[in-house]
N, C-alpha and C positions, 0 to 999 in steps of 0.2 A: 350480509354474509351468512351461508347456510352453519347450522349448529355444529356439523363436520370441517369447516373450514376452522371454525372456530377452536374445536379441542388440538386441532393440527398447530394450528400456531400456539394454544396454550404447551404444547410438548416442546415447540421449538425454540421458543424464546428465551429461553431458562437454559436449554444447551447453550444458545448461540452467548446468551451473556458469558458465561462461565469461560466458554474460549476465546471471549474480545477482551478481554478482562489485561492481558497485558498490552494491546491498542489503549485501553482506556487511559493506561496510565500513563502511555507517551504520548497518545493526542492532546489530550487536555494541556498536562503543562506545554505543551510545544504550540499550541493554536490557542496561549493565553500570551504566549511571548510575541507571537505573530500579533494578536491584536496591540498590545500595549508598545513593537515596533511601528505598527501603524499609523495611532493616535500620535506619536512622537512625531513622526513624518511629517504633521502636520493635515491629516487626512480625515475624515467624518470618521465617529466611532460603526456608525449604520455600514459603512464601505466592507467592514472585516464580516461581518457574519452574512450579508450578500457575496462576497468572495470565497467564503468556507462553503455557502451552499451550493454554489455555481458554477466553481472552480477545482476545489476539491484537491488541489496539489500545494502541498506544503512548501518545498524548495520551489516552486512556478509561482505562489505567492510572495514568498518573500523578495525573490527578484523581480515578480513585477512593482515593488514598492519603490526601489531603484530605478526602474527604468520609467515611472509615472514621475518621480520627482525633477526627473530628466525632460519633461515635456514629451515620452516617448509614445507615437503615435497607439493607436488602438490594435491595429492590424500588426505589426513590428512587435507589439507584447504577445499578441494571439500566435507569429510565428517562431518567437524565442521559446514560447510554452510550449509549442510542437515538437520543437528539435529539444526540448529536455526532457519529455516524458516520451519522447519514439523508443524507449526502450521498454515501455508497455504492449509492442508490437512483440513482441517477446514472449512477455508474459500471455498475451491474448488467445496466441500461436497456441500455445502448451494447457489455455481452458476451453480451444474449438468442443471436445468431447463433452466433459461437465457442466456445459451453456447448452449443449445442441438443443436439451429439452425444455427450457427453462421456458418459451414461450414469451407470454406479456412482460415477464419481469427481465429480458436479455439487455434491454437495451440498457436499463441502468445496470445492470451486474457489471458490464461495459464499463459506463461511466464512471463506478465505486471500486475499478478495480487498481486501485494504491498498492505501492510495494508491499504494507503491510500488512492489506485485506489477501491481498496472493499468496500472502508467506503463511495465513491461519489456511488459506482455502485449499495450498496444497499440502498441509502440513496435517490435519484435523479431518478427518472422513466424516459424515452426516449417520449416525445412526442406523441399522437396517427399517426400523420401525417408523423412520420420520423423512419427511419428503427432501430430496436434495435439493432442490430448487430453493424453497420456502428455507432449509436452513443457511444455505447460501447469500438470499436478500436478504436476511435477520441480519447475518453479519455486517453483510457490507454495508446495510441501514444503521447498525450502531454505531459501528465504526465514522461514519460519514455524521455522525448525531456526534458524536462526541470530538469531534472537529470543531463543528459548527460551534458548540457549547462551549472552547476549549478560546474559536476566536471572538466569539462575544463578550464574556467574560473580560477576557482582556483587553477587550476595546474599550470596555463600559469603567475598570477597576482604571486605564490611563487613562479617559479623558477627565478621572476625579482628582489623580494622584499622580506625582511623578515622582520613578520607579528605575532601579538599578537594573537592567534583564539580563545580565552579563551571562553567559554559562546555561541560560536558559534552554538554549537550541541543544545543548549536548543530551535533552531527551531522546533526540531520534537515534543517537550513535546507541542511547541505551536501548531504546526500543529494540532495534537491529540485534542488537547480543542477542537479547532476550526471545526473538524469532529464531536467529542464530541455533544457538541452544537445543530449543524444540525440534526444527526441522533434524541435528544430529540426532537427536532422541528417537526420532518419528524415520529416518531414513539413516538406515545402518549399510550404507554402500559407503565405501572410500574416493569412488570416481567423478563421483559429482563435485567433491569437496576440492581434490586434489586441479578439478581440470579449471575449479574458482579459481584457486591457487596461483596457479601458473598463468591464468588468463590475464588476472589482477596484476599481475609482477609484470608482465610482456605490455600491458598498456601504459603502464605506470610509465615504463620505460620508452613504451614507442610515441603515444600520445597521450600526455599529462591533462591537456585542454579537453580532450574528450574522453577520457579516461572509460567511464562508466560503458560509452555508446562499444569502443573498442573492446572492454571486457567482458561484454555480455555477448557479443558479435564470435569474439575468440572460446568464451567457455560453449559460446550453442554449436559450434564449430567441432569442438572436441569432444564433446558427449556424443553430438551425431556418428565420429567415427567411433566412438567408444560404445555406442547401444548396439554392437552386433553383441560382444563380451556382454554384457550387463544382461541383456536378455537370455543367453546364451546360461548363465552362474543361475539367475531366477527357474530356469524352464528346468535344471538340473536338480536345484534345492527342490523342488516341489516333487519333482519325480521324487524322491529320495524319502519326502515326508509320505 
């Protein structure tokens, strides 16, 4: 690595910790609970941190613990984890632009992109002075690092001790606030939030079983007809400034 590459990532790293930082503190406890449900399960402690590095879905992991205890085939787990993260196709849609350049590193930006890693990448801009790409992998590499860490751990502390986890998973409800939160901080439009809103309530109501695939389906639906307005109020503010 050239002495340029080198100061590049010394600039980046240090950003990118500082905005993973509320990732850190819901992967860990939540991919300590995943390992120590694992071990319980009956499963090698080695299986969780091969899982966290290779997998990288947190609800995808937890229910394939279930369906492995089931005798459930390889391919049957591989298509249940498909049809619960095709709401990534979503998020992928909305980072075609911020990938386009990224080169060698796209294919895992891909792979690392978790609800949580989406919500720092669209919530948090990259410095003018520091490469977006490079701050980008940072992220999703810590993020994905402290998964890893988060199910090791927990594999390693159940196969020694046994362990209440009760309440453990409500990290990720906290994580989410705490994304939550930022993203109102960082985007001061009402439309987006509103057209959650109502997408959320219409799924709840229409389909409970797939709540999530319908609510993201219905808010992408209603922003599309809402981005003529939204562009329209931006293109207006900016004249005005």
């Amino acid at each position: 690595m050239s002495a340029h590459k080198r100061e590049e990532w010394r600039r980046v790293l240090p950003l990118a910790v500082r905005t993973s930082i509320p990732v850190l503190l819901g992967y860990v406890p939540l991919g300590i609970a995943f390992g120590l449900t694992l071990v319980a399960a009956g499963f090698p402690w080695w299986l969780s941190p091969i899982m966290g590095i290779f997998i990288f879905a947190g609800a995808a992991q937890f229910m394939a613990i279930g369906l492995m205890q089931q005798g459930t085939g390889i391919l049957e787990i591989a298509l249940f984890t498909l049809l619960m993260n095709a709401r990534h196709i979503v998020y992928g849609l909305s980072m075609l632009v911020p990938f386009s350049k990224s080169g060698s590193w796209k294919p895992y930006l891909i792979f690392g992109l978790t609800d949580e890693t989406y919500g720092l990448l669209t919530t948090v801009k990259p410095p003018q002075d520091v490469d977006g790409t490079k701050f980008y992998a940072a992220i999703t590499a810590l993020n994905h690092l402290y998964w890893v860490v988060g199910c090791t751990v927990g594999a390693i502390v159940g196969s020694a001790l046994t362990l209440d986890t009760t309440g453990l998973d409500f990290a990720l409800t906290a994580l989410f606030i705490v994304l939550l939160v930022e993203q109102i901080r960082s985007v001061r439009r009402f439309e987006p939030y509103v057209a959650a809103l109502v997408s959320c309530g219409v799924a709840l109501l229409v389909s409970p079983r797939n709540f999530l695939l319908v609510a993201l389906a219905l808010a992408t639906g209603l922003l599309a007809l809402l981005r003529p307005r939204i562009e329209k109020r931006e293109t207006k503010s900016k004249g005005a400034a």
